[in-house]
SEKE-17401 format. One record per residue (C-alpha): residue number from 1; residue in one letter; x, y, z. Coordinates in steps of 0.2 Angstrom, whole numbers. Layout:
BEGIN
SITE    i  aa      x      y      z
SITE  NUM   a      X      Y      Z
...
This chain:
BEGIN
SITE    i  aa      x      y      z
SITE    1   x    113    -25    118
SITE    2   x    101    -33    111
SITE    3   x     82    -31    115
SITE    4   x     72    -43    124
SITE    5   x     58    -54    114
SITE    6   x     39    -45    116
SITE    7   x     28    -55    126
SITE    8   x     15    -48    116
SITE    9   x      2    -59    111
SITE   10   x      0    -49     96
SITE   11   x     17    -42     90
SITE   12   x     17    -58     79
SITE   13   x      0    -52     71
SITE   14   x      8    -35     72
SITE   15   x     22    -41     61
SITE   16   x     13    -52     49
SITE   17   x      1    -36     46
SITE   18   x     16    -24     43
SITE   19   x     24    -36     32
SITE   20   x      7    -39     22
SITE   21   x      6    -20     20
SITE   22   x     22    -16     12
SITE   23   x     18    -30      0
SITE   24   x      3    -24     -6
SITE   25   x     10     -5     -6
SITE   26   x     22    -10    -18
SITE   27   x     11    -23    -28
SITE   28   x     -3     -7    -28
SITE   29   x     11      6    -33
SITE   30   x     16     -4    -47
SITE   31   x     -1     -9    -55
SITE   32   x     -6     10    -51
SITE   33   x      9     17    -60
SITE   34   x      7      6    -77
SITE   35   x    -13     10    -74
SITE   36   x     -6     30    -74
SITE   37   x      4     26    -90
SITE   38   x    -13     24   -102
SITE   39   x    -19     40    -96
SITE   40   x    -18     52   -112
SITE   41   x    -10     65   -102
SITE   42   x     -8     78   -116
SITE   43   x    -27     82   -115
SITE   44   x    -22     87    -96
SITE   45   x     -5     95    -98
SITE   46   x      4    106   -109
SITE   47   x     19     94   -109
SITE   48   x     13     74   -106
SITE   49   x     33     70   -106
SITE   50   x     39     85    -94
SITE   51   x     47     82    -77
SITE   52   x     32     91    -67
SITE   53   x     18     75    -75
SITE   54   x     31     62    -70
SITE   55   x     32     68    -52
SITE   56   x     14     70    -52
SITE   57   x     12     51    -56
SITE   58   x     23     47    -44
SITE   59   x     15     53    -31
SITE   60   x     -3     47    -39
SITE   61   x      7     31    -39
SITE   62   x     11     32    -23
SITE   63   x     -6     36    -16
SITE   64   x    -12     21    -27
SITE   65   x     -2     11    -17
SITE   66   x     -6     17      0
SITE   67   x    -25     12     -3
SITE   68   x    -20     -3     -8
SITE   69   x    -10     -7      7
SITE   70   x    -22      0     18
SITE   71   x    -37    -10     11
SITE   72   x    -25    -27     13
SITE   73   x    -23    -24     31
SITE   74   x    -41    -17     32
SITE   75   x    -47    -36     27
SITE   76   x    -32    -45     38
SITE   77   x    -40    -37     54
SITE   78   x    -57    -39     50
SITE   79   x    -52    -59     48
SITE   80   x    -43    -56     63
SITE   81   x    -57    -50     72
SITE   82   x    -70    -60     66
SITE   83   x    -60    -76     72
SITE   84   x    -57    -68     88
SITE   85   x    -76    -65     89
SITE   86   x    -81    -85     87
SITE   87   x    -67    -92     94
């Protein structure tokens, strides 16, 4: 069965934000991972090339991402809300 369409007024601005957010998770995650690659990470860890430093940039990665993604949507609504406010 297939789920009726949401009448929300919103759920197209609901969309458009989630769709705006992954985009700039992986366009952050990216730019944050080659950003981690010029770190010097031998004056941090005993072994720069060892599997515990690449999971530890993977997850700086990530985290890069996710600040990214949440300061893209942080500046869709407050466009959203500001347009609301004078419209």
């Amino acid at each position: 069965m297939i789920p009726p369409a949401s009448t929300s007024p919103f759920g197209s601005l609901i969309a458009a934000d989630g769709i705006i957010f992954m985009l700039a998770f992986l366009i952050g995650t990216y730019y944050a991972w080659r950003g981690l690659g010029a770190l010097k990470w031998d004056t941090f860890m005993y072994d720069p090339t060892g599997e515990n430093i690449r999971i530890l940039r993977f997850f700086l990665a990530l985290l890069g991402g996710f600040l990214v993604g949440a300061v893209a949507v942080g500046y869709l609504l407050a466009g959203q809300s500001l347009r609301v406010l004078w419209a």
